[in-house]
N, C-alpha and C positions, 0 to 999 in steps of 0.2 A: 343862522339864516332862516331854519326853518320857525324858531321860534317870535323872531319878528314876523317873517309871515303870518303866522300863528294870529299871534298879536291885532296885527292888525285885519287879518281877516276879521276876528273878533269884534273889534270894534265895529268893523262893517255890518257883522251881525246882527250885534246891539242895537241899530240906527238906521234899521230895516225901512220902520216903519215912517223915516223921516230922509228917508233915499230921495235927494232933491239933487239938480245941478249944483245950487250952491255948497252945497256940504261935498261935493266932489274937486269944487271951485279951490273948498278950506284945503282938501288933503292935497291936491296937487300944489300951494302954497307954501304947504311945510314937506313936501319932498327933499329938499336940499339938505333942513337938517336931519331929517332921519336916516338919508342914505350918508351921511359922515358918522353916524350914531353907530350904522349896521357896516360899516367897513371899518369902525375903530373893532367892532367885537367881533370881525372876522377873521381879523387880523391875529388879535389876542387867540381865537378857537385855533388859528394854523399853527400858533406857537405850540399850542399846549400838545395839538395832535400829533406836531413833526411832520405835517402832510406837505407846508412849503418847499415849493420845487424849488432848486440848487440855480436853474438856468429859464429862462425867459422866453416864454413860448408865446406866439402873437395868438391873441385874445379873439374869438368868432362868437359870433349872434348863435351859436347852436352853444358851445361853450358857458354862454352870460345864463340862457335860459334853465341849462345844466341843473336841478336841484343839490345835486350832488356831488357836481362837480365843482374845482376850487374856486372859480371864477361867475360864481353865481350870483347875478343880480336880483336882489329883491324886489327894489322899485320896478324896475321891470318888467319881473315874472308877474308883479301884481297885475300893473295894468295890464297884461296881455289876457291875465285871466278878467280880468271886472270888463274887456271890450270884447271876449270872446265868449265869457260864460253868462247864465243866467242866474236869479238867486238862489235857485235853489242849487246847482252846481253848485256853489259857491258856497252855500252853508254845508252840501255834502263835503266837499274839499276842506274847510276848514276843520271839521269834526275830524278828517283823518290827519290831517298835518298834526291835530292835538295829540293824538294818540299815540302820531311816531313821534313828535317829541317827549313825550312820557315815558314812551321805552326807551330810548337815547339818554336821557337825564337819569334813569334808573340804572343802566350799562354802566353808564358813568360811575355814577357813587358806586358799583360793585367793584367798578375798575380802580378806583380811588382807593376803597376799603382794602380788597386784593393785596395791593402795592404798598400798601402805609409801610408796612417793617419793612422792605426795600428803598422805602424812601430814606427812614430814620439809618439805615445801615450806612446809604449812600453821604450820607450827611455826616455822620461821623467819621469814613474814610476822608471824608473829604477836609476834616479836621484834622486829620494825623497827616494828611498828607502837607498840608500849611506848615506844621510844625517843623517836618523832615525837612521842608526847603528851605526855612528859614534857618536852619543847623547846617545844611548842605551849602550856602550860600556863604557862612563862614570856611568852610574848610576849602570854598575853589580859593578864596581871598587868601588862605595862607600858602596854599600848592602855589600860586601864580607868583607869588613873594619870594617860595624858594627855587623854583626856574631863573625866574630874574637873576636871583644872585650866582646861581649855578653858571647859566649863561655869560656872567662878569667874568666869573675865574677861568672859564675855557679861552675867553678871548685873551687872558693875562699871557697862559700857558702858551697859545698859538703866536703871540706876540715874541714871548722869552726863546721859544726852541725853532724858530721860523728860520734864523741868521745859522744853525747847526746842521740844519737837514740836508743838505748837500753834501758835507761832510759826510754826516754818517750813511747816506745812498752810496759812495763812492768805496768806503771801506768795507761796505756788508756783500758787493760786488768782487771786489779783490778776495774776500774771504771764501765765496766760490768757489772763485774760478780758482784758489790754491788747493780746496778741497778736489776740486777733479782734477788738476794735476795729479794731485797725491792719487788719486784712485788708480789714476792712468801708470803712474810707477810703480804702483802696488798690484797692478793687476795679473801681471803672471804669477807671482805668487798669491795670489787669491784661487788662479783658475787650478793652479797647482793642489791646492789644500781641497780647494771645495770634489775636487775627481777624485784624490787618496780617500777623501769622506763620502763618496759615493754619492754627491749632492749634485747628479748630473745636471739635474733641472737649474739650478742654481748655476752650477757654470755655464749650462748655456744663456741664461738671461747675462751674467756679465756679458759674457762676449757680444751677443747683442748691442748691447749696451753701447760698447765701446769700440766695435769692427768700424763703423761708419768713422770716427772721424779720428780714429787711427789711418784709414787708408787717405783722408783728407788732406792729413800734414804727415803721410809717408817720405816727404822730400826733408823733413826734420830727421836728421839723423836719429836720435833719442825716440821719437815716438817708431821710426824702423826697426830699433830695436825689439822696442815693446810689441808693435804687431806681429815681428817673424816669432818671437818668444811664445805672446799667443796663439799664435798660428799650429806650432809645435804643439804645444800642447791639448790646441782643439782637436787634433789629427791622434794624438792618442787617444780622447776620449772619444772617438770614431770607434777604432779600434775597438775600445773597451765594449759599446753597445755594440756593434756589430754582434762581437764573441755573445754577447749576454741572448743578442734575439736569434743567435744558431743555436743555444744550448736548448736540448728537449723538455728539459727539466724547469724551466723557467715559468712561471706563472703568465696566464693571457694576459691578465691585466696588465703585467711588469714589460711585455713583451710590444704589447699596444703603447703604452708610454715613452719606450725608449725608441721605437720607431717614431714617433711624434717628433723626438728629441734628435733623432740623424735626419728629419725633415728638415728642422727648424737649421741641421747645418750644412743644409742645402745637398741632401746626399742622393742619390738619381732615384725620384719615385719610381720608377719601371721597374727597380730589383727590389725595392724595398717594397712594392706591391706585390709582387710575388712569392718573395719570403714572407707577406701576412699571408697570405690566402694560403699556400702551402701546410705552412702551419695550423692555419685552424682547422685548414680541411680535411689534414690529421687526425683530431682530434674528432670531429663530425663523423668521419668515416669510421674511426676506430668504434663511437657506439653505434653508429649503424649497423658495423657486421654483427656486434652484441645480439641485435633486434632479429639480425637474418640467422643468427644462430637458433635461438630460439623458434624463429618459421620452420627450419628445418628437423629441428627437433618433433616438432607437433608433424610436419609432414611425413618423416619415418615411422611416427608412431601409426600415423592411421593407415597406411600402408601395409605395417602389420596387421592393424586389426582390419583390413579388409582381407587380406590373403591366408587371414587364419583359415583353417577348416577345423568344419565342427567337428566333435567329440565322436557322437552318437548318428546314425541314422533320423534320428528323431529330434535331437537336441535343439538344432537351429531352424526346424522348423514349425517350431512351434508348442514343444509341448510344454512350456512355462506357461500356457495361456491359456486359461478355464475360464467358461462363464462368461466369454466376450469378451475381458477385460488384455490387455495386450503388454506385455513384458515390455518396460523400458530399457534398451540396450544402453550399455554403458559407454561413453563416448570419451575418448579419452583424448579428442582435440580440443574438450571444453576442459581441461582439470585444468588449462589457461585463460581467466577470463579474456576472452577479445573486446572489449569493452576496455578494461582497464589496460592491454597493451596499447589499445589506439589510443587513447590518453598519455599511455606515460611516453609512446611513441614520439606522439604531438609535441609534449612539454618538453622532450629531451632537444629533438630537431628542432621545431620551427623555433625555440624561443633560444636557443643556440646557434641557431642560422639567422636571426633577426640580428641578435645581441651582434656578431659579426659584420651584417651588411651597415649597423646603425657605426660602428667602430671602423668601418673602412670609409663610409662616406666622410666623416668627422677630420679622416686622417689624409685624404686622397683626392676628397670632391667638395670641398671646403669653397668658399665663396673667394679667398684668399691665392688659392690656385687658380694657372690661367685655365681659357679653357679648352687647349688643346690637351692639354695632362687631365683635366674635367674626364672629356671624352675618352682617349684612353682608359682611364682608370672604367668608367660604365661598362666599358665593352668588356674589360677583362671580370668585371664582378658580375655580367651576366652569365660571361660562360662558366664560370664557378657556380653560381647561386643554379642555375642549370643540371649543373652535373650531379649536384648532392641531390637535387630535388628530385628528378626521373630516380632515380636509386630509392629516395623515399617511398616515391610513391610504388615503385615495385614491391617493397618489401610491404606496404600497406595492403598491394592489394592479394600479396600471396598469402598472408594473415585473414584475411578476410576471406578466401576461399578454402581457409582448412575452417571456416565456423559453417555449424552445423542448423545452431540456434538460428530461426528466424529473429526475432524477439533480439538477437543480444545482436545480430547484425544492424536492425534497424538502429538502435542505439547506437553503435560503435559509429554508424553513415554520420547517424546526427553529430557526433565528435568532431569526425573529419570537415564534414561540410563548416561547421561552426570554425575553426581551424584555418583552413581555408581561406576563408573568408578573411581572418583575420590577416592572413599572409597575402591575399592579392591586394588589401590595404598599402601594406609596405613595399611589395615590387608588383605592379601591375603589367608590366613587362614577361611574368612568367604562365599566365592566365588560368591561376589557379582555381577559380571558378568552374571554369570549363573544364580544364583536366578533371579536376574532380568528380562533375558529371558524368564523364564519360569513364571514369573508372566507378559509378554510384551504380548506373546503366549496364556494365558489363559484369560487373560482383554479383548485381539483382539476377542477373539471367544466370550465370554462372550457377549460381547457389540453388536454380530451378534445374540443372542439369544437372549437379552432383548429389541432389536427393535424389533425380530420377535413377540415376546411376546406384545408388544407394537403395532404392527401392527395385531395380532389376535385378540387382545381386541375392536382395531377399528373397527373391522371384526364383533366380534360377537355384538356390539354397533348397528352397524348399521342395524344387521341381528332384534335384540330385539325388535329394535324400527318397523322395518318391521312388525315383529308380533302386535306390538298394533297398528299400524295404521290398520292390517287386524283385531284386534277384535274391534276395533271403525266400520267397517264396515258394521264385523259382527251382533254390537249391532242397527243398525240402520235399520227395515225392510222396506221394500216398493224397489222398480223397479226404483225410480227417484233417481240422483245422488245427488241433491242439498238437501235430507235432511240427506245425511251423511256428518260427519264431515274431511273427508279424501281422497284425491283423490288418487286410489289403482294408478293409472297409471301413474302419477307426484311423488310416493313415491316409486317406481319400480327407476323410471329414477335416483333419485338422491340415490337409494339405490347402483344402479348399480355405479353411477358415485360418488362417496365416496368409493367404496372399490378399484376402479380405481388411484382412489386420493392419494389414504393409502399405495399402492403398490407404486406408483409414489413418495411419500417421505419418502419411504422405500428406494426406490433405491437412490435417492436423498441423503439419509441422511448416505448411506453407500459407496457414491462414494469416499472419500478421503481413507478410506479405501482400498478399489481396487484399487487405480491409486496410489498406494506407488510404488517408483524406490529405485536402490538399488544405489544413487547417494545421496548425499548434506546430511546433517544432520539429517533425517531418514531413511537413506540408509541401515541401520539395522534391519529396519522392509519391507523393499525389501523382503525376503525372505520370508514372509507370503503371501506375494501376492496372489500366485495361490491358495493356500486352504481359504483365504478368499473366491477369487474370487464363487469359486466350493461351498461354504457351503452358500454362497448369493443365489444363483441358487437353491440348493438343499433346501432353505428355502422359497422360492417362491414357486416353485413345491409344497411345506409342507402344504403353504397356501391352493393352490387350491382342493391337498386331502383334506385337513380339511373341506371347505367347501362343498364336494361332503361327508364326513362323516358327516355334518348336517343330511342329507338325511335319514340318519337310526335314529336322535334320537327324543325322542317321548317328548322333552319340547315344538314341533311348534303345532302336536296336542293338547297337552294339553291345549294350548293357542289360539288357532284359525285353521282350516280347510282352511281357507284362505291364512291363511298363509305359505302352502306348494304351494297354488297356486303362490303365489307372489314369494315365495322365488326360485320359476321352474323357473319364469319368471325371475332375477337378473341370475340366474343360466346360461340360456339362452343368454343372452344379454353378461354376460361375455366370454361362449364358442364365442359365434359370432364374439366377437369384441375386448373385453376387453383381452384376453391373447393374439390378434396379434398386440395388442397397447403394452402390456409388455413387449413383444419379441422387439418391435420396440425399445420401450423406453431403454433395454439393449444395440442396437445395435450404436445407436445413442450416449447414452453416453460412457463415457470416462472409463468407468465399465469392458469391455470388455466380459462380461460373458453372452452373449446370445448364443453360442458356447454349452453350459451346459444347457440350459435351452429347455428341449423335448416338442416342443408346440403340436404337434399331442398326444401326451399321456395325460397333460393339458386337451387338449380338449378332448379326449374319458371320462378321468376321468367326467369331465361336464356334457357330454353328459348324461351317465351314473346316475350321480345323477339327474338331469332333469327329466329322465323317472323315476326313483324311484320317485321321489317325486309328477311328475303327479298320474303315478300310485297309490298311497299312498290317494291323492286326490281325486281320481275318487271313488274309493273303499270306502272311506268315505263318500262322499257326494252320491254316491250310496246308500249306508247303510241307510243311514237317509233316503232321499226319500224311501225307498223299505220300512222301518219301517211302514210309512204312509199310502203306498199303502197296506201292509199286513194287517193293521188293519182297513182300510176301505173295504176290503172283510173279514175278519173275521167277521164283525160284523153283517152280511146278511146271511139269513136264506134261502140262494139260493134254497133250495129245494121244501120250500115249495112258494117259490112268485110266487102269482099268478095274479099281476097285471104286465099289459105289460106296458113296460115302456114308459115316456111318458117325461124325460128330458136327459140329463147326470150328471149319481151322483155328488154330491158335492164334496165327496172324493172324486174323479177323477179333479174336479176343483182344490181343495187343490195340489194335484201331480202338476199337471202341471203346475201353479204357484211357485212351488217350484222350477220347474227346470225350469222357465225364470228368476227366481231372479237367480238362478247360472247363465245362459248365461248370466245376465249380468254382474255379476263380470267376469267371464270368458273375455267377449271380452275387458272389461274396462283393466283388467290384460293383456291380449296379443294385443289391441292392433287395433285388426281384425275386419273390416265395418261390420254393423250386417247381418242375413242372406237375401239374395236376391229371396227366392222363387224357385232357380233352381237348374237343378239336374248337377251331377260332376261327376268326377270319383271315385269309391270309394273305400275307404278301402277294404281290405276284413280282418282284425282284426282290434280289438278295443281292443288290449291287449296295453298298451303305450310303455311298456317295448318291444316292437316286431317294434315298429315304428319309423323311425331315425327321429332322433332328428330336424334334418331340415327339416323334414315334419311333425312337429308338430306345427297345429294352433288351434285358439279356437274351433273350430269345430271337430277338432279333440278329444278336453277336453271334450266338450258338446255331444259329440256322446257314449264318454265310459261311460259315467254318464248313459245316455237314457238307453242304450243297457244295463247296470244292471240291472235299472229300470223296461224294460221289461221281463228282464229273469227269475226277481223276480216276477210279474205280471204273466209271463207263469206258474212259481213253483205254484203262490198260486193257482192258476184257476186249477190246475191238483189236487193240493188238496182237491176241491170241488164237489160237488156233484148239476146239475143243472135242476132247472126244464124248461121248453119250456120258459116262460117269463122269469126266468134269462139267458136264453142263448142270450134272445133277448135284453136284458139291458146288457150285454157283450158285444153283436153285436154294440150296441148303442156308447157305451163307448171307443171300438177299432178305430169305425170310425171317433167318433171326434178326438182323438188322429193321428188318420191318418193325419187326415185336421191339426192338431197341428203341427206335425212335423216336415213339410219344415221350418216352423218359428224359429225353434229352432236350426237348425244345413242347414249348405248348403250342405251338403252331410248326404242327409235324405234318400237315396234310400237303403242304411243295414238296417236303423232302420224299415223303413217300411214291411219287410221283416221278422223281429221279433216281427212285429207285428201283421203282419199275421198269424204267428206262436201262438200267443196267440188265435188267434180267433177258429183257429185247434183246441188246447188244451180243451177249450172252448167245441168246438163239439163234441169231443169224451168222455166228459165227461157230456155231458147232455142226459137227457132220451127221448125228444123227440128235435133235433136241428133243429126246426126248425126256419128259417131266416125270416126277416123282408124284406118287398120288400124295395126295393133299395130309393124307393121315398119318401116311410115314411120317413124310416133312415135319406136320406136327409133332408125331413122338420123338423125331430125334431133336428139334430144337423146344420144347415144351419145359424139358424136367431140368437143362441148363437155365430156363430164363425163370422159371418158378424158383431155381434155388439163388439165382441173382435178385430176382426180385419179388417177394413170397409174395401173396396179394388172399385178402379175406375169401373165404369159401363165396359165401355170396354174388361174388361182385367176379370171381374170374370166369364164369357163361356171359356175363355180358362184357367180358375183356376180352374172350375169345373171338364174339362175332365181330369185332370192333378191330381186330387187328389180320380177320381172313379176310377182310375186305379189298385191298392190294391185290392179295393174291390173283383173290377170284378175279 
C-alpha cells in the first residue's frame, strides 16, 4: 500500500510543473483500475505476512484511512491528502513514504535471507511426509481387509453356538449350586479341621459365610443338622479364644485379634471391652511403676545428700573455693539424665497408650457397631485413657522436680510439651494441652523454690559451721591466737564469701530460666518469663530476711557467744558489700531482674540484724563478766575491813582479764589495729541498736561490754555498806581500772566517766570516805600495770598525766 502510494505520489511529483485540472481529470479516470491493481497486491502482502484475520470485522472510515492498518485504502488516503495538503506537504510526505518503504523492503530480504534454511528444511519434511502417507495409505487398506474378514468369522461363530447357549447357562448354574451344597455338607467338618489347626480366622469367615442361610432353610431337616453341628463347634472355638485372651502370656497383638474374632461371633462387647482395657492397662501400668521406681530412687538419693553433714567445721563452707571461683557440688539427681527419661517416658507411654486407644476404637467404635455400644465403649475408654494419664503426669512431674539443671529442664518441658501435643491430637477429650501448662507453670516455680531451698541450706551450712569454729574458740582460754584451733577472721572472710558464692550460683543456675523468649521451640514458656523473673528477686530479698531473722533465734546462743559476734561480722560484710555485688551480678547478667531487687531495704534489713546481734552479744558477754564482778564483791565483808589496802583485788584481776580476752576476739572478728592509747571522739551511747551500723567498730563492741560492766560494778557498790579501808580498796580498784582502760577500747573517755561514777557510789555509801592520797594510790597500782603493760621511758610522764586526769 505504502508503495503504491509511493508511486503515485511520485508521479504527482514528476508533474508538478504541469498540475492542471485536467491531469487530475486523467487520474481520477484510471482509479478504478489501480485500485483492483492495489487490492490484487494487498491481498497477495496479507498472505505472505499471515496478518489476514480469521473473522470479519465491519470495515470504518478511520480503519480505510488506517496506513497501517489491514483495511487500508489508497485511493482514498490519496485523495484526502491532494484535498487537504499542499505541494509542498505533499512532496515532504512522499519523500518519507520512500524511506519507509526502503526500510520495509530491506527487513524484508533480511527476513527472507534469515529463513531460507527454514524454508528449504520445511520443504523437505514436507516431502518425507508425502512419501509416509502414501505407504500409510496402503497398510489402513490391508488392516480394513482383515477386520472385514475377522468380523465374517465372529458372525459364523455367534451364528453356530447361539442354539447352545441356553444349554450351557443352565448347566454352569446347577454346577453351583452342587458346589455349595457340597460346601454346606462339608462344612462342619471344615469348621472342625480349620480350629484343631488354629486357623480361628478362617473358621470364622466359614461360618459367616454360611450361618445366614443355614438358619434360612433351618425347617430342612439336613441343613438343621448342619447348623446345630456348626453351632457346636462355633461354641467351642469361643471357648478356645476366651482361654487364649485370659492367658497373661499371650501376646497384644494375638490378644487384639482374637477379640476381634469373639466380636465377629457376636460375644457381648461390655466384657470383651473390659478384658481389653484390663489387659493392656496391665501392661501400661507395669512400666509406669518401672518409671516411678526410678523417681523414687533419685528422690531417696537427694534426701541423702541433703541431710548429709559435713566432715569438718570448714568443709561445707566453703574452703574448696579460692580466688572467687566456686566448687561445683556434685549432684547426684542428674547421674539420670531428665531429658532422656522424659523422652523414653514419652515413647514408652504415650505411643502405648495411643497404639491402645487406635486398637480399641478399630475393635469397639467401628462404624459397623451401633451407636449405643459406639457410646458405651467412649465413656469406658475415657475413663481408662484418664486413669493412666493423671498417673503419667505425676510421675512426670515428680521427675521433673528432682532436676536441678535449669538448662536440661527447659529441654526435658520442650519433650513434654511436643508430646503432648501429639496426644491432645489423638484424644482431645483429655486436654492435654492444658494439663500440660499447668504442670510447665507449677515445675517452673517449683524448681525456683527448691534452688531457694537449696541455697538456704547452703546458708545455714555455712552459718553452723561458723558456730563451731566460734565454740572451738570459745573452748581454747588464753590471749594468744596460736593456741586456738581456728582463725575467727579467715572463717568470717570465707563465711562471707560462700554465701556470696551460693547467691551467685543461685543466680547462675536460674539464668536459662529468666532469659526464655517467646521464639524457637520454648517459645511457650516465653510467657513465664516476667513472674519467674519477680519471684527470683523476691527469693533473694527472702534470703537476706532470713538471714537478718537468724538474729532473733536463740540456737547461736546456745552454741557460742561468739558466735553472734562472728555471725554481726558475715552480716556486716554482706550489708557493705556482698548485696551491691548481687545487685551487680543481676545487672550484668542476662537475668534482667535487678529492676526487682530493693538493695536499700537488703541493706536496712542487714543493718538491722547486725545491731541485734551485737546487741544480743554485748548483753551477754556483759552478763558473764558482771556475774564475776558481783560475786567478787559479795564475798567482802566491806564493812567491817579494817586493813587499808595494800594491792588490787584479784577479783578485780579476774574482770579485767576477762574482758581483754573479749577485746581480743572482738578485734580478731572486726578486724580493727588494737587500741593506741588515745583519746577520740566519742559516743555518747553505748546502746548498739542506737548506733548505725557504719559506725560500728570493735571498740565500739568493747566499750558496750565495759560500760555494763561498770554499771553493774556501780549497782553492786550502791548495794554495799563501806567502811573508810573499803572505801579505800574501792579507791584502789577504780584507779587501776582507770589506768586499764585506754588499753581496752580507743574511745575510753565514756567509760572513764562511769567510772568515776562508781567511785561516787562508793562515797556515799561509805561511813567515813575517806581518800587515799593520790601518790600511794599511784605506788600501789603503778608497778602491777608497768609490769602488765611496760611502756617506753619516754612516753610514761606523758602516760601518767594522761591517766590522773579521772582521778583529779
Amino acid at each position: 500500500a505504502m508503495s503504491a502510494t509511493a508511486r503515485s505520489m511520485g508521479s504527482e511529483d514528476g508533474s508538478t510543473s504541469q498540475s492542471t485540472p485536467p491531469r487530475r481529470q486523467r487520474a481520477a479516470g484510471h482509479a478504478t483500475g489501480r485500485r483492483r491493481q492495489r487490492a490484487d497486491r494487498r491481498a497477495l502482502l496479507d498472505l505472505y505476512m499471515q496478518t489476514a484475520s480469521n473473522e470479519a470485522t465491519p470495515v470504518t472510515s478511520e480503519d480505510v484511512m488506517d496506513i497501517d492498518g489491514p483495511c487500508f485504502d489508497a485511493d482514498a488516503y490519496l485523495d484526502m491528502l491532494m484535498n487537504r495538503e499542499g505541494m509542498d506537504e505533499l512532496v515532504r510526505h512522499n519523500r518519507q513514504l520512500q524511506r519507509e518503504v526502503q526500510k520495509y523492503d530491506g527487513q524484508m530480504k533480511k527476513l527472507v535471507h534469515d529463513n531460507y534454511q527454514n524454508f528449504i528444511a520445511a520443504t523437505d519434511t514436507t516431502h518425507q511426509m508425502k512419501e509416509r502417507v502414501a505407504d500409510m495409505d496402503e497398510e489402513m487398506a490391508r488392516l480394513r481387509a482383515g477386520m472385514e474378514s475377522l468380523d465374517s468369522l465372529s458372525q459364523a461363530v455367534e451364528t453356530t453356538l447361539a442354539q447352545h447357549r441356553a444349554t450351557v447357562e443352565h448347566l454352569s448354574d446347577v454346577s453351583r449350586l452342587l458346589e455349595s451344597r457340597q460346601f454346606l455338607f462339608e462344612l462342619p467338618q471344615r469348621l472342625t479341621a480349620a480350629v484343631e489347626l488354629g486357623a480361628y480366622a478362617q473358621a470364622v469367615q466359614y461360618y459367616h459365610r454360611t450361618a445366614g442361610i443355614l438358619r434360612k432353610y433351618n425347617h430342612l431337616s439336613s441343613f438343621q443338622q448342619i447348623l446345630d453341628a456348626c453351632e457346636h463347634t462355633v461354641e467351642q472355638l469361643r471357648d478356645r479364644l476366651r482361654s487364649i485372651v485370659a492367658n497373661e502370656e499371650t501376646p497384644s497383638s494375638e490378644v487384639t485379634e482374637n477379640i476381634r474374632l469373639l466380636l465377629d461371633l457376636n460375644e457381648s462387647p461390655a466384657r470383651l471391652r473390659d478384658e481389653f482395657l484390663q489387659r493392656r492397662g496391665r501392661h501400661i501400668e507395669q512400666a509406669l511403676a518401672e518409671f516411678e521406681q526410678m523417681v523414687s530412687t533419685l528422690q531417696e538419693a537427694a534426701a541423702r545428700q541433703d541431710s548429709g553433714s559435713p566432715g569438718s567445721p570448714l568443709e561445707s563452707s566453703g574452703e574448696n573455693v579460692e580466688d572467687g571461683k566456686e566448687a561445683a557440688p556434685e549432684d547426684v539427681t542428674q547421674s539420670s539424665d531428665v531429658v532422656s527419661f522424659i523422652s523414653e517416658l514419652n515413647m514408652s507411654f504415650l505411643s502405648s497408650l495411643l497404639e491402645v486407644i487406635q486398637g480399641y476404637r478399630a475393635l469397639f467404635m467401628s462404624a459397623s457397631r451401633s451407636t449405643t455400644s459406639q457410646r458405651a465403649a467412649a465413656v469406658d475408654l475415657d475413663a481408662f485413657v484418664e486413669k493412666l494419664f493423671s498417673s503419667f503426669l505425676g510421675i512426670t512431674r515428680s521427675r521433673l522436680d528432682c532436676c536441678t539443671d535449669a538448662a536440661q529442664l527447659i529441654r526435658a518441658l520442650e519433650v513434654l510439651h511436643r508430646n503432648l501435643g501429639n496426644m491432645a491430637i489423638q484424644v482431645p477429650s483429655l486436654n492435654a494441652i492444658e494439663r500440660g501448662e499447668r504442670i510447665t507453670g507449677a515445675t517452673l516455680q517449683q524448681h525456683i523454690e527448691s534452688s531457694y531451698f537449696t541455697l538456704q541450706a547452703d546458708v545455714d551450712r555455712a552459718i553452723e559451721n561458723l558456730a563451731k569454729v566460734a565454740s572451738l574458740w570459745d573452748s581454747a582460754p588464753g590471749r594468744k591466737t596460736e593456741q586456738r584451733e581456728a582463725d575467727p577472721s579467715g572463717t568470717i572472710q570465707l563465711a562471707s564469701r560462700s554465701i556470696e558464692l551460693c547467691v551467685r550460683r543461685y543466680i547462675r543456675g536460674l539464668r536459662p530460666l529468666a532469659s526464655l523468649q517467646r521464639e524457637g521451640p520454648s517459645g511457650f514458656l516465653g510467657r513465664y518469663r516476667e513472674g519467674l523473673i519477680v519471684k527470683l528477686s523476691v527469693k533473694l530479698q527472702q534470703l537476706f530476711l532470713y538471714l537478718s531473722d537468724i538474729s532473733e533465734q536463740e540456737r547461736l546462743i546456745d552454741t557460742s557467744h561468739t558466735a553472734l559476734l562472728m555471725c554481726a561480722r558475715v552480716f556486716l560484710n554482706l550489708e557493705r558489700t556482698g548485696v551491691r555485688r548481687t545487685h551487680a551480678m543481676l545487672e550484668d547478667s542476662s537475668v534482667a531482674a535487678a529492676e526487682h531487687f530493693n538493695v536499700e531495704a537488703v541493706r536496712s534489713q542487714l543493718q538491722t540484724a547486725t545491731q541485734a546481734l551485737l546487741s544480743r552479744y554485748v548483753t551477754a558477754q556483759g552478763s558473764k563478766v558482771s556475774q564475776l564482778l558481783y560475786k567478787g564483791i559479795q564475798l567482802h565483808d566491806w564493812l567491817h575491813l579494817s586493813k587499808a589496802p595494800r594491792a588490787v583485788r584479784p577479783a578485780m584481776d579476774v574482770v579485767l582479764r576477762q574482758l581483754f580476752e573479749l577485746a581480743d576476739v572482738i578485734q580478731e572478728c572486726f578486724g580493727d589495729s588494737p587500741p593506741r592509747h588515745r583519746r577520740t571522739a566519742s559516743h555518747t551511747s553505748f546502746d548498739i541498736r542506737r548506733i548505725e551500723a557504719s559506725r560500728i567498730t570493735s571498740s565500739t563492741i568493747i566499750n558496750g561490754v565495759v560500760a555494763l560492766v561498770l554499771r553493774s560494778f556501780c549497782e553492786c557498790v550502791r548495794q554495799q555498806t563501806f567502811s573508810e579501808c573499803g572505801f579505800q580498796q574501792i579507791q584502789v580498784d577504780a584507779y587501776y581500772t582507770a589506768l586499764v582502760l585506754p588499753h581496752l577500747s580507743d574511745d575510753s573517755a565514756p567509760l572513764l566517766a562511769l567510772q568515776k561514777r562508781v567511785l561516787e557510789s562508793a562515797a556515799e555509801r561509805a561511813l567515813l570516805p575517806t581518800s587515799l592520797p593520790q601518790s600511794i594510790v599511784e605506788k600501789i597500782c603503778r608497778p602491777k600495770y608497768d609490769k602488765a603493760f611496760p611502756q617506753p621511758e619516754e612516753s610514761k610522764q606523758e602516760a601518767a598525766l594522761q591517766e590522773s586526769q579521772p582521778i583529779a
